[in-house]
C-alpha positions as CSV (number, residue, x, y, z in Angstrom):
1,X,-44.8,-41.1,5.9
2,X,-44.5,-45.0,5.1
3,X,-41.3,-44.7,3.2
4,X,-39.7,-42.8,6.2
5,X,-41.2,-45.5,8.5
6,X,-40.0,-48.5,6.1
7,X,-36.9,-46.4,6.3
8,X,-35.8,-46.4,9.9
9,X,-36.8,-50.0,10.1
10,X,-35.0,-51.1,6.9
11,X,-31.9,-49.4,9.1
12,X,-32.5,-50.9,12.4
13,X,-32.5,-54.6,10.3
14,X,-29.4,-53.5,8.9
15,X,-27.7,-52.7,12.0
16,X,-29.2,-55.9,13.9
17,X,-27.8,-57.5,11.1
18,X,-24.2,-56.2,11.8
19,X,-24.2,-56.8,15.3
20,X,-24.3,-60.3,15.0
């Protein structure tokens, strides 16, 4: 349940990352 979580925030950093 936490590594899922951690999971889909790790990837929503990653594609704010990209976008800028």
């Amino acid at each position: 349940m936490v590594r899922s979580v951690f999971q889909s925030v790790y990837l929503v950093y990653i594609s704010v990352y990209c976008y800028l």
